[in-house]
N, C-alpha and C positions, 0 to 999 in steps of 0.2 A: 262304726265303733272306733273311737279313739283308742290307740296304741303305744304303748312306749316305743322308740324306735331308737336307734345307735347311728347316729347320722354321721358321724367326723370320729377318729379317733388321730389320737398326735401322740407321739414319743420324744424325750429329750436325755441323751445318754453324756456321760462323764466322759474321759479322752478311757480310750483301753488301753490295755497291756498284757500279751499273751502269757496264757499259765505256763509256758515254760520259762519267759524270762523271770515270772514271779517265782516261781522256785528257785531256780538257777542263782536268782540274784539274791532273794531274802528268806525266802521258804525255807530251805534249805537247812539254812543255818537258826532260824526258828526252832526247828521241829530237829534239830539234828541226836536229842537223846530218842525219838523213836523212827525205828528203823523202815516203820511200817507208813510211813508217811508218806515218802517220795509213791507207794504203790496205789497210796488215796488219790491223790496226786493225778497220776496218769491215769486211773479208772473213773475218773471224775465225768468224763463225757463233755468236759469244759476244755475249750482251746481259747475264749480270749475274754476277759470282762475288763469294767471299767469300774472306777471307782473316784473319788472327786478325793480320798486320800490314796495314794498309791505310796505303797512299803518301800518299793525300789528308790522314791524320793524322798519321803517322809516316812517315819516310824513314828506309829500313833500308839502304837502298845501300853505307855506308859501315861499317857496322858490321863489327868483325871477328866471324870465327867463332866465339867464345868466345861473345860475346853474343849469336849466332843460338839457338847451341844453349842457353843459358840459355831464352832463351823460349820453344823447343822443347820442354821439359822443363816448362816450366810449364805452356807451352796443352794441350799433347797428353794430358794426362791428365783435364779437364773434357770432351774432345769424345770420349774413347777411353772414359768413365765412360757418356755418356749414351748414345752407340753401342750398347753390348754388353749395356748396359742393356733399352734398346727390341727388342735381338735377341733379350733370353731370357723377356721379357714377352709377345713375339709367337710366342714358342716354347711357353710356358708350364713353363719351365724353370729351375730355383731353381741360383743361382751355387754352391754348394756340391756339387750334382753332375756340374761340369763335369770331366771326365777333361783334358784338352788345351785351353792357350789358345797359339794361333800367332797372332803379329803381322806384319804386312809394312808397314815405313818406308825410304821411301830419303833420306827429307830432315831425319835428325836423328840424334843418337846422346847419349846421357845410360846412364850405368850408377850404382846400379841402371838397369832400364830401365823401360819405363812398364808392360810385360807383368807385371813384379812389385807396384808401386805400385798395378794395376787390380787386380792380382789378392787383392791384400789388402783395399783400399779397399770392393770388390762380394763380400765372403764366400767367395770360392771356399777348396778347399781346400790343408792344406798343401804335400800330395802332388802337388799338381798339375802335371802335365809342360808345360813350357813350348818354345815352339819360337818365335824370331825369324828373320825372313826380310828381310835386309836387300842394298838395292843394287841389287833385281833391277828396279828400274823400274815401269813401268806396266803389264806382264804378272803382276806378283808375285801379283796374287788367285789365279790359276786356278795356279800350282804349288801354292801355301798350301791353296788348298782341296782340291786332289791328295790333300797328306799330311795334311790333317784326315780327308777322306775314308778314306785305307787304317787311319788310328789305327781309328777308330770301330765300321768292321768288325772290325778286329783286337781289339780289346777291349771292344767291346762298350758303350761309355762315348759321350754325348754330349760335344761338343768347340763350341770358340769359333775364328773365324780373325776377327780386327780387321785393317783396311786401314785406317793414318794417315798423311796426307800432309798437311803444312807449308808448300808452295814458296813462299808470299807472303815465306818468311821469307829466302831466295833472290836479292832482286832486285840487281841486277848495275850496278855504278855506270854513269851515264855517260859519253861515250865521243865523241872527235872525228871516230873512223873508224866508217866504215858498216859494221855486223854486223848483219846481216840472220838468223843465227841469234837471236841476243840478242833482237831486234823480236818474232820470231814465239814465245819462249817466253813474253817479260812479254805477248804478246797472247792466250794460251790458259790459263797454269796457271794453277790454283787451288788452295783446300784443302778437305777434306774427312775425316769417317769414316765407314768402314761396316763392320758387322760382322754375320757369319752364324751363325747355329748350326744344326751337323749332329748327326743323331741315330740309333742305330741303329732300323732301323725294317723289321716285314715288307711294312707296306705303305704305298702313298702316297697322303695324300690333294689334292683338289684346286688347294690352294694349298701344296704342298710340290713339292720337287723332289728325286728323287733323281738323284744324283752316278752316273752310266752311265759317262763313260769321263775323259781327261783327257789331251792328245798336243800335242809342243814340235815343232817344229823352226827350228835355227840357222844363220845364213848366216855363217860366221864369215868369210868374206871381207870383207863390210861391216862388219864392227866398228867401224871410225872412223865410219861416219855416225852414231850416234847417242852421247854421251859425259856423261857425270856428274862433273865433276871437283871433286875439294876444295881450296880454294883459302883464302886469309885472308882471304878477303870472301865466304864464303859458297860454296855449292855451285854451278859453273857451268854451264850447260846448252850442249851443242851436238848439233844436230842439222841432219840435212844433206837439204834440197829432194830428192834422193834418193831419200829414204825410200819414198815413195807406189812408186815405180817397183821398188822390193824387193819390197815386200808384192805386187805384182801379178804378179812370178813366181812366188810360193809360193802365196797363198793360195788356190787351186783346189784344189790339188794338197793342202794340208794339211788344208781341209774333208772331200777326199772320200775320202781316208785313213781319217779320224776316222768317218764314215759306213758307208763300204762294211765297216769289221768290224763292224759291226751291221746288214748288211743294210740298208741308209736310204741316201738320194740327197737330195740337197736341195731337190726335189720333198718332203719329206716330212716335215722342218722347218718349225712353226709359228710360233716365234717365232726371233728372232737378240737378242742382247744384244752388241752391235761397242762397243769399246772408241772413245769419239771424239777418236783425237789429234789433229784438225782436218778441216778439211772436204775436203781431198781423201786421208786416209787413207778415208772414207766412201765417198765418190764411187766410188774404187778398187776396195774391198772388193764393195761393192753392181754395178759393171760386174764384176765378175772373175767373181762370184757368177751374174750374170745374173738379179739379184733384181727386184722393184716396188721402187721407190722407200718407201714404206709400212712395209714389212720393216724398214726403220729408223728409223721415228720416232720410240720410243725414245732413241732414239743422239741422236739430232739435238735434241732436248728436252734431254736433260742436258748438250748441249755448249751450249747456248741459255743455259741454266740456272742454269751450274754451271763450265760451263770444263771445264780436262782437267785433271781432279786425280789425275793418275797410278794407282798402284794401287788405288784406290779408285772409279775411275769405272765401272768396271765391272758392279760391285756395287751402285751407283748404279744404272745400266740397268736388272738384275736385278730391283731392287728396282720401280720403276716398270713394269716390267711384268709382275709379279706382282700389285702394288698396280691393273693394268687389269685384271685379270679370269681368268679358269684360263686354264693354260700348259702345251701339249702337248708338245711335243718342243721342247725348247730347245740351239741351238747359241752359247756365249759365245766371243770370240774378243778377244784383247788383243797388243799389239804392245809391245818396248823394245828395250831395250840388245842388244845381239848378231850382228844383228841377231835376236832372235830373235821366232818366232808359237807363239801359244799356245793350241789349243781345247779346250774343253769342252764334254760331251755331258751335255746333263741333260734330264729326263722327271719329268711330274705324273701322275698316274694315267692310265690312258688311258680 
């Protein structure tokens, strides 16, 4: 029985810059009418991200959208080149056999798009089906990887899913009245790329993972807590304290979903790779679960790391615990806009 499998994964990150010099040097004086900023700040669980605009050199606050996306279209294709790169190196997979390249960006839009530019740039071919997955937030890897997954089985073709996210490019002027949304996005997001390649495969070996299942559910009652909006100063974030208290009614409930049609319990779950929108969507997750604390070190390492680079963090995770050592049953689990949750069931040989 042919399998989707996770053969290579690559990352390609921006230069960093640790959240204290970013506050230190511009935060600071940003957010300096609420007082309650600098304590977002240090409770952030973040000590260093990256970002291809950094405040301490460039102030983008003001910029209108024209010029966001200008340098959206410029960065995104050296960090989306070295990404898909290291994903088919580690795959051992030549660009020109790629069947499928899916992208997922919520923080940019340029057409052509970068899916086409990459896919010229790295050999692939000309036939090659292209799928962008835009908007959907910080859940977007694990639908993207859904329909790379059913391509692959269906055709039998190895496939590329790229995760590029931007928000440095994002940052939001400021502001005499206290937005305590605003505080807690410029204290978590970051940028990043990752990108996977899945392969049809009868079997799996150690450090691969095949794609077992993939299951959404949305609260569309909350919809307003979490929002993306486009504005002439760039894309805005709001997101509502809320959130944590969403995920904690669902997520038991959509783990053991995802499980019980595979006969599995979360006794039985080795690894977890938890998307980290901050430290009490974690916290949440890990009570709701009834997990050790352990279970997510991972998580907690990239948001340390890396920040929440939206649909990319995820993949991030992945990659990092891969990179520790074989990975038995793996459940990945990411949150956004909708409210919606997103998991995926994946498995290395057993």
């Amino acid at each position: 029985m042919v399998s989707a499998v996770i053969t290579g994964i690559g990352t390609a990150l921006p230069p960093s810059a640790s959240q204290q010099m970013l506050w230190d040097g511009f935060f600071s004086r940003h957010f300096r009418h609420a007082r309650i900023a600098r304590r977002i700040f240090d409770n952030s669980g973040v000590v260093t991200r990256q970002g291809v605009a950094n405040p301490l050199i460039e102030d983008v606050s003001r910029w209108p959208t024209q010029r966001r996306m200008q340098r959206y279209a410029a960065a995104a294709l050296p960090l989306g080149r070295e990404a898909i790169q290291g994903a088919l190196t580690a795959a051992g997979v030549k660009a020109e056999d790629i069947g499928l390249l899916a992208m997922a960006s919520c923080t940019g839009y340029t057409t052509p798009g970068p899916d086409i530019l990459l896919a010229r740039e790295l050999g692939m071919p000309p036939q090659l089906r292209r799928l962008f997955i835009g908007h959907m937030g910080c859940y977007a890897a694990l639908p993207g990887l859904a329909a790379v997954a059913d391509y692959v089985v269906a055709q039998r073709r190895p496939a590329v899913l790229l995760c590029l996210e931007l928000t440095s490019l994002h940052l939001q002027p400021a502001s005499e009245n206290l937005d305590v949304e605003q505080i807690v996005a410029h204290a978590l997001f970051s940028d990043a790329a990752a990108a996977v390649v899945v392969e049809p495969r009868e079997s799996v070996g150690e450090r691969d993972l095949a794609v077992i299942d993939v299951t959404a559910q949305t609260d569309p009652d909350t919809a307003p807590y979490m929002t993306w909006e486009v504005t002439d100063l760039g894309f805005r974030m709001g997101i509502s304290p809320q959130v944590p208290d969403v995920l904690a009614a669902h997520v038991a409930d959509v783990v053991e979903a995802l499980l019980d049609r595979h006969g599995l319990t979360v006794a039985d779950v080795t690894h977890w790779a938890v998307h980290p929108g901050g430290p009490r969507i974690l916290d949440v997750v890990q009570t709701e679960l009834g997990l050790p604390p352990e279970m997510f070190d991972a998580s907690w390492a990239v948001l340390r790391d890396h920040g929440n680079c939206s649909s990319a963090t995820v993949l991030l995770v992945l990659e990092r615990l891969v990179r520790s050592g074989p990975v038995g049953t793996l459940v990945a689990l990411a949150f956004g806009p909708g409210l919606t949750l997103y998991g995926g069931l994946l498995r290395a040989r057993r």
